[in-house]
C-alpha positions in Angstrom: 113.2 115.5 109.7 111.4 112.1 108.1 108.1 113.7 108.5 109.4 116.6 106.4 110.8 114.2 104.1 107.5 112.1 104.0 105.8 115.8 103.4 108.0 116.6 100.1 107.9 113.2 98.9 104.7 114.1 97.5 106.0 116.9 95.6 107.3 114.4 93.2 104.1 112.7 92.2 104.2 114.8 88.9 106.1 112.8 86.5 109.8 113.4 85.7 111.5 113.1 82.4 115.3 112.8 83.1 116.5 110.6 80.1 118.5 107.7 81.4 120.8 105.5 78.7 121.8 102.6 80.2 123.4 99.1 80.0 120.2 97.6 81.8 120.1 93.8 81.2 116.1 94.1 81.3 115.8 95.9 78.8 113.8 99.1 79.7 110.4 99.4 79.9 107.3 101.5 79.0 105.9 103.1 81.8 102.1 102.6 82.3 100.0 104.9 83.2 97.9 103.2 86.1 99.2 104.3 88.9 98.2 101.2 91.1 100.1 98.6 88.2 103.6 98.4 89.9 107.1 96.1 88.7 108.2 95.6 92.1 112.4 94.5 92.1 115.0 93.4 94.5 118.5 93.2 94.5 120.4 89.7 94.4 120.5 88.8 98.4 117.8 87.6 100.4 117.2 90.1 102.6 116.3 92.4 99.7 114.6 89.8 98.6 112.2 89.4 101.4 111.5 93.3 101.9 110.3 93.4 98.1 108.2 90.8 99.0 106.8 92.3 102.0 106.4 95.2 99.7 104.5 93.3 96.9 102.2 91.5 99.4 101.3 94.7 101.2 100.5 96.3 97.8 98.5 93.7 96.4 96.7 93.8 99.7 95.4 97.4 98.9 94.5 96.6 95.7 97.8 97.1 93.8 98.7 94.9 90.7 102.0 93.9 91.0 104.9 91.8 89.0 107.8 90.8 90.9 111.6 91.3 89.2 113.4 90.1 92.0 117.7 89.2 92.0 117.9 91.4 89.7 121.6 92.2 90.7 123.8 95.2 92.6 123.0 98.6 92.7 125.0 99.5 89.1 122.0 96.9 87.4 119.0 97.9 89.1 119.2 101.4 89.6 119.1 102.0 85.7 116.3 99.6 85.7 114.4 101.7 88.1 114.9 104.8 85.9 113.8 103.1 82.9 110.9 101.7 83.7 112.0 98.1 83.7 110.7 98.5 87.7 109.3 100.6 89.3 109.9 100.3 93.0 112.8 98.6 95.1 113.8 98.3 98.1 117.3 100.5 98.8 119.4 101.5 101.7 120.3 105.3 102.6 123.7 105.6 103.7 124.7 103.6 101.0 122.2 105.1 98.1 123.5 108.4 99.3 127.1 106.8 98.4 126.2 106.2 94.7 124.5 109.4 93.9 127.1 111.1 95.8 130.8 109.9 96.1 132.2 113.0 98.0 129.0 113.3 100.4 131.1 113.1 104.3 127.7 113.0 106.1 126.9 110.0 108.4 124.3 111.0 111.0 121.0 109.6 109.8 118.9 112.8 109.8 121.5 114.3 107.4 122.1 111.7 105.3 118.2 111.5 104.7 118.2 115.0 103.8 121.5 114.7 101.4 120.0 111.7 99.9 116.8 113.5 98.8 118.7 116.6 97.3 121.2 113.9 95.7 118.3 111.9 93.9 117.4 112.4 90.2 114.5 114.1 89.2 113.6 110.7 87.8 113.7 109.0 91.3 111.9 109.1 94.8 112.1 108.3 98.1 109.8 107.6 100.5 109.6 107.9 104.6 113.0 105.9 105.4 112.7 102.8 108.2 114.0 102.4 111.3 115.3 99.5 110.6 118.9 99.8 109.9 121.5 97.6 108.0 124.8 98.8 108.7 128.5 98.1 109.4 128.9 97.2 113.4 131.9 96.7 115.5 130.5 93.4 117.4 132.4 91.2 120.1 131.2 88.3 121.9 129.5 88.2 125.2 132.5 86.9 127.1 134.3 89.8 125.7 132.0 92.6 126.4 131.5 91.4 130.2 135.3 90.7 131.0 136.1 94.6 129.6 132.6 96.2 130.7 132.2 97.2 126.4 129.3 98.9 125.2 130.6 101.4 122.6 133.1 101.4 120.3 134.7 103.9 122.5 135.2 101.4 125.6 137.0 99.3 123.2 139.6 102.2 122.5 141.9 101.7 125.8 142.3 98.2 124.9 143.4 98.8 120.8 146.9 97.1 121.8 144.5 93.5 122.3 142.4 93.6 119.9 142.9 91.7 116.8 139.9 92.9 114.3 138.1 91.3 111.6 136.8 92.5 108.5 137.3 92.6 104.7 140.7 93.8 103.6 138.9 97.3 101.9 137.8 97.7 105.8 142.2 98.8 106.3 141.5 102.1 104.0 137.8 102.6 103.9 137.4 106.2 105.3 134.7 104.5 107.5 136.6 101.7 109.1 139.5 102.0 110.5 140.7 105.0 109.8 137.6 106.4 110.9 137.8 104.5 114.2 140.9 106.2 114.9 140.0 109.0 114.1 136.5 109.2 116.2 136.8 107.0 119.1 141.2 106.6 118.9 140.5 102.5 118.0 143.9 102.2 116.7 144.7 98.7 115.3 148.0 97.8 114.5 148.9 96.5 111.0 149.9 92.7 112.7 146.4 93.3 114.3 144.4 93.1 111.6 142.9 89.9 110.3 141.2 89.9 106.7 138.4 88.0 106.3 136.5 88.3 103.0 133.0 86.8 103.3 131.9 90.5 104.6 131.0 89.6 107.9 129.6 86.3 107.4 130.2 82.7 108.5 134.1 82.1 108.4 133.9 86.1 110.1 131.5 84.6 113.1 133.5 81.4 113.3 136.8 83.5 113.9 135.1 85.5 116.6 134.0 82.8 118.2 136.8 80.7 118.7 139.3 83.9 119.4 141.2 84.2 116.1 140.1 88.0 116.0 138.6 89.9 119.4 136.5 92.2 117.3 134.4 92.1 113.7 132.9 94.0 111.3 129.2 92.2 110.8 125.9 93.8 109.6 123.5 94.7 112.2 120.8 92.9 110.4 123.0 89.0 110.5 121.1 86.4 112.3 124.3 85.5 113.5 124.2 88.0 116.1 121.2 87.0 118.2 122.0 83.5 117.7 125.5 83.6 119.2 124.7 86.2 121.7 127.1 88.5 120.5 127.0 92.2 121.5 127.2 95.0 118.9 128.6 97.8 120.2 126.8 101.4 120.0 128.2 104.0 117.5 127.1 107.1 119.5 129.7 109.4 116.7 128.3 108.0 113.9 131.2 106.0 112.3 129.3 104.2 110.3 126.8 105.1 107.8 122.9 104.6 108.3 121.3 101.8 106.7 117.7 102.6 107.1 115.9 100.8 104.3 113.6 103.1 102.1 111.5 102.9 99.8 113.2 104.0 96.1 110.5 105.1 93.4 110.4 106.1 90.4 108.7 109.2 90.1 106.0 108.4 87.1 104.8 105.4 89.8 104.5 107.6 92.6 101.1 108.1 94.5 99.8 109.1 97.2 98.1 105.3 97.9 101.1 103.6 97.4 103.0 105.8 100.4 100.3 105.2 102.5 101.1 101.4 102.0 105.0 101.4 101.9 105.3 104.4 104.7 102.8 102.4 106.9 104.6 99.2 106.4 108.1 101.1 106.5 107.4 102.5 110.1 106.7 99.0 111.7 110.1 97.4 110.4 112.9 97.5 112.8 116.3 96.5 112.6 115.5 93.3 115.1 112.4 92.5 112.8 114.2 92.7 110.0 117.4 90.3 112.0 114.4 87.9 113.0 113.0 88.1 109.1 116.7 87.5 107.7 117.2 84.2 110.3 114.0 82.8 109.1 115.1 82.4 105.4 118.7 80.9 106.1 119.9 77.9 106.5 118.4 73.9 106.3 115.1 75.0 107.4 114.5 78.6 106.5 111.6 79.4 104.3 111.0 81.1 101.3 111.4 85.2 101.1 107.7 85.1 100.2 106.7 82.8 103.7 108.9 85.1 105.5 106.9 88.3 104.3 103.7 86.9 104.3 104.4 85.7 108.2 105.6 89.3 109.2 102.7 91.3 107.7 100.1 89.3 109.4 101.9 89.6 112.7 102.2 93.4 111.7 98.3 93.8 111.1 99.2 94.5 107.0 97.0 91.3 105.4 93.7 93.6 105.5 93.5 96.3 103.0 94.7 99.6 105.0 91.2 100.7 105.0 89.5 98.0 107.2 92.2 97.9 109.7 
């Protein structure tokens, strides 16, 4: 299926005129016409931050000219800014790209949410060969709690819903994906008393309270640092509760070559969900480095700072 969709990505490299008003803060842009001149963006949170970079840097490497636009903001800012030339490539998620194109899209296994993300795309807008690495919602536990019950899926939790207090942003109750969907896939079936809200969307105060036993269970992105550095044990969502995260390239159209997915595919097919973990705890904290360190570390371990060419 991603080769197919690496195969008709090219299809789009004749330009597309969808108009596009918006309320972009950037102001628009005019599009140039060389191809290998490139705004690169990146939403405001630094692990979008640091796959932009590794974007930039990889482009540059091949001869691209590239600006940066990074922090730009959520998805309602820099989408517009994509589609009117304001930027030209950024960094983007599928499960929840497919969200904002689509609303009533009910798909959550990866292959089809790559293919209903590529019919749900503007004319305007393109995608390119999606990652393997994958920023998702997770049911995680600790390591004392995944050896004392034998846990590997979601579905060995389900005989023990009765114990298990769960962690996650209040939205997490109703959100057709969390626990409703948990019940209704694997029969996870928190009780209201159960449930402990915790609204820094699987961060800190989230790992702290599954630490120390305030909740058994948490909702935390596959791609926090906090999970290899606490030994903690994500548990596998063989049903697919959760929708994919694979990060993708998103293009617009009037930019897109057949250079620059060479670059971003090549690059795209080396970044895993670990990598990306490892890339996310090198930026945090005290005595993390900068987004552009990071990328510049992880593309020379990768084999990406020689033009594609010579490698």
């Amino acid at each position: 299926m991603r080769r197919w969709l690496a195969a008709i990505a090219l299809a789009v490299m004749v330009p597309a005129l969808g108009g596009c008003g918006s309320s972009n803060p950037l102001g628009g842009g005019t599009v140039s016409g060389d191809l290998k001149s490139v705004v690169v963006g990146s939403a405001d949170f630094p692990e979008s931050k640091i796959i932009a970079e590794i974007y930039a840097q990889a482009l540059e490497t091949n001869g691209f000219t590239v600006v940066r636009q990074f922090g730009i903001g959520s998805r309602e800012t820099y989408i517009p800014a994509l589609r009117d030339h304001s930027i030209d490539l950024i960094p983007e998620y599928t499960g929840t790209l497919l969200q904002y194109f689509d609303p009533d899209s009910t798909v959550t296994a990866p292959e089809k949410v790559d293919l209903e993300l590529y019919r749900a795309l503007p004319g305007d807008l393109a995608m390119l060969t999606p990652s393997p690495a994958n920023d998702s919602d997770t049911v995680t536990v600790t390591e004392a709690t995944a050896k004392k019950w034998n846990l590997t899926s979601i579905a060995d939790l389900a005989p023990r819903s009765a114990e298990v207090k769960f962690g996650a942003p209040s939205e997490f109750i109703k959100r057709a994906q969390g626990l409703p969907g948990l019940k209704a896939k694997y029969g996870l079936d928190i009780a209201p008393d159960n449930f402990v809200a915790i609204s820094d969307g699987g961060g800190p105060a989230t790992v702290r309270a599954l630490l120390d036993g305030t909740v058994t269970a948490a909702n935390i992105f596959s791609t926090s640092p906090a999970i290899p550095q606490n030994k903690l044990v994500v548990l596998t969502d063989p049903k697919d509760n959760f929708l994919p995260g694979n990060v993708v390239p998103l293009v617009n159209s009037q930019k897109m070559s057949e250079e620059l997915k060479t670059v971003l595919d090549a690059v795209s097919a080396k970044l895993t969900t670990a990598g990306l973990t490892e890339l996310n705890g090198s930026v945090s904290g005290n005595s993390g480095v900068d987004p552009d360190e990071a990328a510049r570390n992880w593309l020379q371990d990768n084999g990406f700072d020689k033009p594609m060419g010579s490698r």
